[in-house]
N, C-alpha and C positions, 0 to 999 in steps of 0.2 A: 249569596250576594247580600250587602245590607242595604237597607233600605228607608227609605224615610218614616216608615210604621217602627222600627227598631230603634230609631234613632231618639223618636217619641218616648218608647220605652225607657230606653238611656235616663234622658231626661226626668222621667219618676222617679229613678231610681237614686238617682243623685242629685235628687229636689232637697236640699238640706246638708244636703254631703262637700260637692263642689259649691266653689266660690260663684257666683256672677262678676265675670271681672269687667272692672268699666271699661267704656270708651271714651278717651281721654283727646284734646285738641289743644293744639296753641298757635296763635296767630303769627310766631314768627316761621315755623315748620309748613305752614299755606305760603306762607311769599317763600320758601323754599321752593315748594313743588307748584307755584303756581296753582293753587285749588285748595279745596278745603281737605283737609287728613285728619283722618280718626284713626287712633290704634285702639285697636282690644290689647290689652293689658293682660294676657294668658301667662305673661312675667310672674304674677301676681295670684296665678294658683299656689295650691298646696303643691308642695315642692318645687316650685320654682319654676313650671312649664305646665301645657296643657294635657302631657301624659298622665297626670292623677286620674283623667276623666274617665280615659277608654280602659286602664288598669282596673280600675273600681270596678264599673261594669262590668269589665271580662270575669273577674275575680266572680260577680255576682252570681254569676251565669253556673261557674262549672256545681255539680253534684256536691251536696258537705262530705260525703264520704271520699270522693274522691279529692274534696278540696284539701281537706285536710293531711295528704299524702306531701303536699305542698307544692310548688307552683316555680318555673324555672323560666328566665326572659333571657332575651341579648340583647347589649343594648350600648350606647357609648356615654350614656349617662342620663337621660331623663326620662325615658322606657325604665331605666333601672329603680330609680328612684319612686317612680309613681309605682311601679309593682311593688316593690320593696316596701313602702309607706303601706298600700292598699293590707300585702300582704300581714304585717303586723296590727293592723288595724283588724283581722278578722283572724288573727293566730294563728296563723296557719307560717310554717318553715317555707325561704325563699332562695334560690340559688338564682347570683347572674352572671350571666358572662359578660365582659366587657372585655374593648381594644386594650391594650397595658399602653398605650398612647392617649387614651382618653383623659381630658381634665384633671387635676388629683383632684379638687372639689368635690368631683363628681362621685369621683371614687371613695373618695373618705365620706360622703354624705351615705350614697349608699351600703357602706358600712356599719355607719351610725343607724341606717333604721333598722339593722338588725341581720339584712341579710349574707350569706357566703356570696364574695364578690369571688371570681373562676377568670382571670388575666389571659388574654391570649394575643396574638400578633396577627392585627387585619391583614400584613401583606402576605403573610405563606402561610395561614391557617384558616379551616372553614369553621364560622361560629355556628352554620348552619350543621354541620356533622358534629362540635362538639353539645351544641344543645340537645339533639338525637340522642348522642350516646349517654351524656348522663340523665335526660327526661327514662331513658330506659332500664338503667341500672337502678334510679332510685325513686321508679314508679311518680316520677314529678307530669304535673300538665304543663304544658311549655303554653304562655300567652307573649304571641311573635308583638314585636313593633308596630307593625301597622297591616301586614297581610290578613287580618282576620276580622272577620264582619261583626262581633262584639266590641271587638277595640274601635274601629269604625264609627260605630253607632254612636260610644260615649264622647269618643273626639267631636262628633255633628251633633252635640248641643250647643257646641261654640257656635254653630251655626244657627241654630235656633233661637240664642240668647241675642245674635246681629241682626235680626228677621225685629225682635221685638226693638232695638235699642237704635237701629235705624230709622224706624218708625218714628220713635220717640227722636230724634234728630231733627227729622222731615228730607230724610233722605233714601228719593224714590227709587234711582239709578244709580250705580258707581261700581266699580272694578274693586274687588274683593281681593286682594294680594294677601298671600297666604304663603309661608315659608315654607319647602317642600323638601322631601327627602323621598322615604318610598311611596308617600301619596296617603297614609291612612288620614293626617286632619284634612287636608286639603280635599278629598273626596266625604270626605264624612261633613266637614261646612258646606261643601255641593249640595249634598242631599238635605241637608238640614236648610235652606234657602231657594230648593225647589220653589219655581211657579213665582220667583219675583223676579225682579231687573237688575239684581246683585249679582255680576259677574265675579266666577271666582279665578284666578289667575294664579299659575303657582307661581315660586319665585326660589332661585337656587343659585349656587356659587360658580363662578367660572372651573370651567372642568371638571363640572361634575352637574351639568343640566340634561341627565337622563329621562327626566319627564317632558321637557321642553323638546327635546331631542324626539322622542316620543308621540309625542301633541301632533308633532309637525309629518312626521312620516306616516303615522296608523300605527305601529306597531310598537312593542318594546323594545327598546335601545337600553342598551348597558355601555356604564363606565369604564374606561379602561383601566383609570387607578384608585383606592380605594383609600388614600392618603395623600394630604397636603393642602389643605384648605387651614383656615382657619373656623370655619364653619363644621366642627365637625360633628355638633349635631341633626345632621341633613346628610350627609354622605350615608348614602345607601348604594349597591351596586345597580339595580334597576328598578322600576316601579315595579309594583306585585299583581301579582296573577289576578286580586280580586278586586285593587286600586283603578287600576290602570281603564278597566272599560267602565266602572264610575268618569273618571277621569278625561276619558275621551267622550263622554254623552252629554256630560255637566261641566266643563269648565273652557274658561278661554285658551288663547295663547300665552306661553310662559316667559318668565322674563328671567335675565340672566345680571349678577353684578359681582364687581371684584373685590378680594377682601378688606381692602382701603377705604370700598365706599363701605360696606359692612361697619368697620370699624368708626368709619364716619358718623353715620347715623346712633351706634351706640352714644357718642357722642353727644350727639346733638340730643338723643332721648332724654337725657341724663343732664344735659343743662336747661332744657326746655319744658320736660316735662314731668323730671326726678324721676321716671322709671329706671333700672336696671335690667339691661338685655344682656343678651348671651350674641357670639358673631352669631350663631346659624340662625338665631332668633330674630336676627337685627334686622336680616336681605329684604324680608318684605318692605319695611322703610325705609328698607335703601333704595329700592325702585322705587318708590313713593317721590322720592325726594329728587333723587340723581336720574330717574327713565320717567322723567315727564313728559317727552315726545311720544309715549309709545304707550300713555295711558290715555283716554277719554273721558269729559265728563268735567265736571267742576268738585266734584266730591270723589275722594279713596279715599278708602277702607283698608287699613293694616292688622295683619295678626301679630302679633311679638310674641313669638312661641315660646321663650324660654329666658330667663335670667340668669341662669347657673356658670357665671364668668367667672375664670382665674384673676386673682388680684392683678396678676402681670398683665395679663391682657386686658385687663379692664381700663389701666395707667398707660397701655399704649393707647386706648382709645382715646383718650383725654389727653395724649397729647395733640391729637388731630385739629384741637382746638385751638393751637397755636401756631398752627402750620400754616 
């Protein structure tokens, strides 16, 4: 299990490596959500999401002899990327697997850093069995998405870097909205904001609030379908074995939005605050903006997980703005 001494760790290790990304406001996104809204800007890491963090890390972690055999992820586009990058950053050979529905951005990006991208169909195929069978034929370490307590660790810097920049705000209390898929950042900012009054909340797409679903019963809850969002960097089938009771010890109740308001807030990000979101990246400011009944506090806190948008999707977002 990870923990907030690892997460610490994390944080030496990618003292100089990852970005500090800001926290950004504008006063017309407060008369939005009624309260003041801060987004962390994780748009604005290396590669375009906050996967560079916990990839690094993980990457750091394994044996060189073993690292060097090379390093296999799944992933639907920014898992890919942030291993992908990590991986040629330390030479080492990178295999990913991805949905063949995933982004093409995503896919051509992680191409460009070098690694074998491995195409398969989320709805009748397990990436879980295809990453087994080649981590075993070609001697590769598999660093999963978010099930594993190094990738954990390096995502709960974000957390650590909102502990300081909070501070520096002068904000005491506020609901932490965190965009959520199988729970590695969202548990990793948990731990990383341990022992303050920053609640963290996940935040996920209609029909596919498995953590939410989760939160609420005690136990894990799985998706029934594994496509059709727009958000599809958050579609995971369940939370994971090592997320989930982080998860349920550290964080509030979850919130849930549809991909219009997603794409809404992309919107508004991008004429308000000139960032560039991704849909799955977007949700936390979509509940920010659009579930202000159901947030408390005069101040939230948004993660923007991810910028990695198709041009087409991007130009549907923008047209929300005329709607």
């Amino acid at each position: 299990m990870s923990t907030v001494e690892q997460v610490r760790k994390a944080a030496e290790v990618l003292t100089g490596v990852a970005r500090r990304t800001p926290l950004l406001t504008s006063p017309f996104l407060d008369e939005i959500a009624g309260r003041r809204v801060f987004l962390k800007a994780e748009c604005l890491q290396h590669t375009g999401s906050f996967k560079f963090r916990g990839a690094w890390f993980a990457l750091s972690q394994i044996p060189a002899e073993q690292r060097a055999r090379g390093v296999i992820a799944f992933s639907s586009g920014n898992h890919a990327q942030g291993v992908a990058n990590a991986a040629r950053a330390a030479g080492v050979p990178s295999v990913i697997i991805m949905p063949a529905d995933a982004p093409a951005l995503k896919i051509a990006n992680t191409r460009a850093l070098g690694a074998e991208v491995v195409l398969y169909d989320r709805e009748t195929e397990d990436r879980d069995e295809i990453g087994a069978r080649l981590a075993a034929e070609r001697s590769l370490t598999l660093i999963k998405p978010f099930d594993d307590p190094n990738v954990i660790a390096g995502q709960g810097t974000v957390g650590l870097e909102l502990r300081e920049q909070a501070a520096e705000a002068g904000i005491e209390s506020a609901d932490v909205l965190v965009c959520c898929g199988g729970g590695g950042l969202t548990s990793g900012i948990a731990l990383g904001l341990d022992g303050t009054d920053l609640t963290v909340r996940p935040v996920e797409p209609e029909g596919f609030d498995d953590v939410s679903r989760s939160l609420r019963s005690g136990g894990i809850e799985r998706n029934n379908r594994m496509s059709g969002s727009l958000c599809d960097a958050i579609i995971t089938p369940q939370p994971g074995d090592i997320t989930f009771p982080i998860l349920k010890a550290h964080c509030g109740a979850g919130l849930v939005i549809s991909d219009e308001e997603a794409l809404r807030a992309i919107a508004l990000a991008f004429q308000r605050l000139k960032v560039v979101i991704e849909p799955g990246g977007a949700v936390a400011l979509a509940a920010a903006l659009f579930r202000a009944d159901q947030i408390e506090g005069d101040a939230v806190i948004c993660v923007a997980t991810g910028g990695n948008v198709d041009a087409a999707v991007f130009a549907r977002a923008l047209d929300t703005l005329d709607a």
